[in-house]
N, C-alpha and C positions, 0 to 999 in steps of 0.2 A: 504493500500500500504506500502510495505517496503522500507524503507531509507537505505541507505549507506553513512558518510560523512567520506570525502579525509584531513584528516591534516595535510598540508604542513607549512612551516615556511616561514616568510618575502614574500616579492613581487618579490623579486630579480625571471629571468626566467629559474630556473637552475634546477636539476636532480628531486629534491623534487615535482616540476610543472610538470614537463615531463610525468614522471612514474604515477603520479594519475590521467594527464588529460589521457593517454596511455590506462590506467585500466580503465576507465570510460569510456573511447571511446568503448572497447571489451564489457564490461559489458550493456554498453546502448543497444544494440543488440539483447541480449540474455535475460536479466532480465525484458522482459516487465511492467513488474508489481513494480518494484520498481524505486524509486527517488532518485539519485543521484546526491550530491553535497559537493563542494571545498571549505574550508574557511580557508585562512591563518589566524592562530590562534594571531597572535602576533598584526598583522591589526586590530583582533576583538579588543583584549584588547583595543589597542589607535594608530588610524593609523598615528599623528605623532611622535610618539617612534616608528615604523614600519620604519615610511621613516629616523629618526635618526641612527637607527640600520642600516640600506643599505648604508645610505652616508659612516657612519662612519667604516665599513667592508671595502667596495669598498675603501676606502681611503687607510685605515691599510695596505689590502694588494697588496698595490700599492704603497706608499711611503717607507715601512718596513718592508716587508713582513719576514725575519729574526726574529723580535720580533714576527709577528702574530705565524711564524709558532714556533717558541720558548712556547707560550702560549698554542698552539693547542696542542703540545705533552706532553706538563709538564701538563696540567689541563684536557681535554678532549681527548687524547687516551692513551690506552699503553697497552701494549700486553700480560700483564699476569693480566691485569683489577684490580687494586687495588679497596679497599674499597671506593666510591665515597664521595667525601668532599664536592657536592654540597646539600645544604639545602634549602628543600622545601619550596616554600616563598606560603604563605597563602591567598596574592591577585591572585597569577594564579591559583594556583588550585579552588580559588572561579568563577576566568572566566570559567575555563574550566568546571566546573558544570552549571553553569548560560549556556554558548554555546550546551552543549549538552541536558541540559533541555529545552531549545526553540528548536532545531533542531527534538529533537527526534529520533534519530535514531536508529534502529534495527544492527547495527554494524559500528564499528570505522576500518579506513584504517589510519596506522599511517608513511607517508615516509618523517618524517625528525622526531630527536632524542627529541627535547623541549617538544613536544605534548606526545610523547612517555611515556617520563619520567614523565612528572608531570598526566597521564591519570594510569599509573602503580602506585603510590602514592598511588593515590586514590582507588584505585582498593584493593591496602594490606590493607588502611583505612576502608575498608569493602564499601567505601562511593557510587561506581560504581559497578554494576556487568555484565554492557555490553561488549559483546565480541570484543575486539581487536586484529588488526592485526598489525605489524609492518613490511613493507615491506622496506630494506636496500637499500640503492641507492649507496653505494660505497661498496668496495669488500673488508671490515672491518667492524667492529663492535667498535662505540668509547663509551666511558664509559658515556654519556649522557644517551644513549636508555633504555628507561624501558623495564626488562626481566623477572621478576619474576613471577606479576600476568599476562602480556599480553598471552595472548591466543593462537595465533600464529605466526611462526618467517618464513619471508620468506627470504630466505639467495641468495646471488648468486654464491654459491659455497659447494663441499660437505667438503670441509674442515672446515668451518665456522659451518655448520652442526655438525662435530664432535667435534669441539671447545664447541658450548652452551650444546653438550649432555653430555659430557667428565669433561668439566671444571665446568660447569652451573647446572649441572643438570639437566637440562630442558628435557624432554621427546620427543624422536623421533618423535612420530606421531605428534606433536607440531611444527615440524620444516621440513617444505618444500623447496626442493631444485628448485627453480623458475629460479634464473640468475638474475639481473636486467632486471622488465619488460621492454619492447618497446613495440613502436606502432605495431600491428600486420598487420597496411597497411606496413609494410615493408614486401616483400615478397621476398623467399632466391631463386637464379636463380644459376645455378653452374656454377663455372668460368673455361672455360674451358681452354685459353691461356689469356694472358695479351694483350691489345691492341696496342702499342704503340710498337719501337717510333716512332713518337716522346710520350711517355708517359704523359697521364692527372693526375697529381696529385689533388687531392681533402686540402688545407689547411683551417683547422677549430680551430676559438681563442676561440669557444663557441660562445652564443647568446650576451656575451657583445662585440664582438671580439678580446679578449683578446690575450698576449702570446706574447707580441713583434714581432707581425707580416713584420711592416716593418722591423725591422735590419734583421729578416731571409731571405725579400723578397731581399734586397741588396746582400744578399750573391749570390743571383741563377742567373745563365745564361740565361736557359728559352732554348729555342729551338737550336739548330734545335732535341735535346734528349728530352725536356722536354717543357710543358705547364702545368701553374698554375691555377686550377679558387678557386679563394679567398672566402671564407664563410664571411663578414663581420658582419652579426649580425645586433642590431641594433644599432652599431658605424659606424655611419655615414659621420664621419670624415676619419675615415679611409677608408671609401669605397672612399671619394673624392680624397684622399693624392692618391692610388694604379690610379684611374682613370688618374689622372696627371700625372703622370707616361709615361705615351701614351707609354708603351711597348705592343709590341703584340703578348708575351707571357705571358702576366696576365692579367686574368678577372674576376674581382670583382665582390661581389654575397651579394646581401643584402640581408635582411632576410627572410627567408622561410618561410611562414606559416606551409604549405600544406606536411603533409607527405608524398600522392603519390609523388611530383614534387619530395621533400628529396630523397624518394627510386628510381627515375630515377636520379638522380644526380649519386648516388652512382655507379650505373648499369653503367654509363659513362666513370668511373673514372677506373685507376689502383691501385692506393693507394692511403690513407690520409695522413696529416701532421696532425697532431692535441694534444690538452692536454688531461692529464690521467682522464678527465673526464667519472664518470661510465657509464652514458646513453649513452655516444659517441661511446665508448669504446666496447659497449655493440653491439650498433646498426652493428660497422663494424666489429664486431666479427661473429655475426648472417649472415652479409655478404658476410662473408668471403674476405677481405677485408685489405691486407697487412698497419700495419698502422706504420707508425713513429709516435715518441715524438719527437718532439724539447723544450718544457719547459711545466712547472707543476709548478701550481700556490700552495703557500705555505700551510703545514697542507694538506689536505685530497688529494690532486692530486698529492703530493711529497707519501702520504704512499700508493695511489693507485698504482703508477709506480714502486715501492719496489716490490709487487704481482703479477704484469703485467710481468717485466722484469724476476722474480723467476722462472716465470709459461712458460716463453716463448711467450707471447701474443702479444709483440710488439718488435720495434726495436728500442730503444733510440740513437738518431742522437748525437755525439760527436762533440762540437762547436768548436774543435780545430781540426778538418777536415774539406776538402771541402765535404757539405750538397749532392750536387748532385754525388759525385762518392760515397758517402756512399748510395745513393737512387741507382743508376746505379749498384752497385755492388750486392744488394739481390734482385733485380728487374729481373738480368740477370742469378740469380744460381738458376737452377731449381730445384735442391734439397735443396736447404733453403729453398724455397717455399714449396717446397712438405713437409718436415718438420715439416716446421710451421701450415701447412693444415691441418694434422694429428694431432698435438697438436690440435687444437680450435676443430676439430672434435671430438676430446677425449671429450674435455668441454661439447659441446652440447649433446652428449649421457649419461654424467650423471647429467643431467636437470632432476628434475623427472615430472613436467605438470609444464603448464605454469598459471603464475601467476590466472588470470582472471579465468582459467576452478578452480580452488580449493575455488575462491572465490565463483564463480557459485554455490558449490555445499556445500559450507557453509551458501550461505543464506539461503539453503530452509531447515533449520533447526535452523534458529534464528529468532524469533515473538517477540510482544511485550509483553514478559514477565519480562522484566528488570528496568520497571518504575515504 
């Protein structure tokens, strides 16, 4: 039987988790014959340095997020990729041998950059010869990800494509234009008018419920134009704070397992509020699915919304207007809508397959010749 393993980073339940449980959901399906499985690599090493690293993230970029995101762009991205300053440390690359030697597996799925980079090491060290993939969960590429010996680049955009071919070198057929996978129980229904009003907005902080959800929820009226139902996540505090509330234009939504239940949410809704989160971002792209930003959490959601905004993909809310007449006002122009339709349509016609089917048809040409 063939193996597949997902290396995702930290416990935290974010884009990294998404996209591999996403791909393994499509792939269990169709891959009868192979085994499929997730291991946050950082857990293996020592799960409490795991749970260190999440307090102390969660903390950074919530106390200071000015210094986080100061650190994320001087050390970890920048856009003409300097030569990387980070050095191999000799106890991960011996986990990540030790984990792939017990695992066994007939092909690596890499969607977060740590696993990436130190599996690419190894790979120039002659040390690994199994095939990797690196699938991107934000709509950049930061200078962590191993690019030279990995095998394949699944990118969510063909610009990013021409960036590793152009600047990288890296060989076209290497490099697949995928999108950020989703779950493919999301399924796309065409929209044909908007429901409202009174308009359902959809507001999403992510699975921690993040985003300063209440000061934005102070700002909104609510009906008789507009009704909110809240993503809370699992902050659960904040599902109680919006309950208390007792308005009856907002309804709090704890967390969702259940994809189908997600893609009937959506199908409900007129637009979202939510952060430049890729997976989010992604699913209500595919939706089509008029989305606001109201805030972007420092580093990767601050340079996803620079792309989003370039590209046209969303509408970033300006905190120094009233929220609801900037929602009222593209809600009501039917040719900003149409527009924007045409953009995201544009995107999805140069998708070139989707994640899952390319993997499908890489494993039945990878065996256990590599141990």
């Amino acid at each position: 039987m063939r193996k597949i393993l997902f290396l995702p980073f930290l416990q935290i339940p974010t884009g990294h988790h998404q996209v591999a449980d996403a791909l393994a959901h499509s792939l269990q399906k169709r891959l009868l014959a192979t085994s499929l499985k997730k291991v946050d690599f950082l857990s293996y090493i020592d799960e409490r340095i795991e749970r260190i690293v999440t307090s102390t993230y969660l903390k950074w970029i919530g106390y200071s997020p000015q210094t986080y995101d100061w650190v994320y762009r001087s050390f970890l991205y920048s856009a003409s990729r300097p030569k990387r300053s980070l050095q191999s440390k000799s106890l991960l690359q011996n986990k990540m041998l030790m984990l792939l030697e017990e695992e066994h597996p007939d092909l690596v799925v890499c969607t977060q950059a740590y696993p990436s980079y130190i599996i690419d090491t190894l790979k120039e060290q002659g040390k690994l010869t199994i095939p990797v993939i690196n699938v991107y969960t934000d709509f950049f590429i930061n200078r962590i990800w191993g690019l030279k010996a990995i095998d394949y680049h699944f990118v969510p955009d063909s610009t990013l494509k021409n960036y590793l071919f152009n600047y990288l070198q890296i060989p076209r057929e290497k490099i697949v234009v995928t999108g950020i996978p989703i779950d493919e129980r999301f399924t796309f229904s065409p929209r044909t008018k908007l429901k409202g009003p009174p308009y359902r907005i959809l507001i999403s902080g992510g699975n921690g419920g993040m985003g300063n959800i209440l000061n934005l929820l102070a700002t909104l009226n609510g009906a008789p134009r507009f009704n909110y139902l809240v993503l809370c996540g699992y902050n659960y505090k904040l599902f109680e704070q919006i309950t208390a509330l007792k308005r009856g234009d907002l309804f709090p939504l704890s967390y969702i397992s259940s994809r189908e239940e997600m893609n009937s949410l959506y199908d409900r809704v007129d637009a979202i509020i939510t952060k430049p989160g890729g997976v989010t971002i992604s699913e209500a792209l595919y939706k089509k699915l008029p989305i606001f930003v109201h805030y972007a959490l420092p580093g990767q959601e601050e340079i996803n919304l620079k792309y989003l905004k370039a590209n046209g993909f969303v509408h970033e809310l300006n905190s120094q207007s009233p929220v609801e007449e900037q929602l009222w006002d593209v809600l009501n122009d039917q040719a900003r809508l149409s527009s924007w339709d045409k953009r995201v349509e544009d995107y999805r016609l140069h998708l070139e397959k989707p994640a899952w089917q390319k993997i499908c048809e890489l494993s039945e040409t990878v065996g256990r010749n590599y141990w």
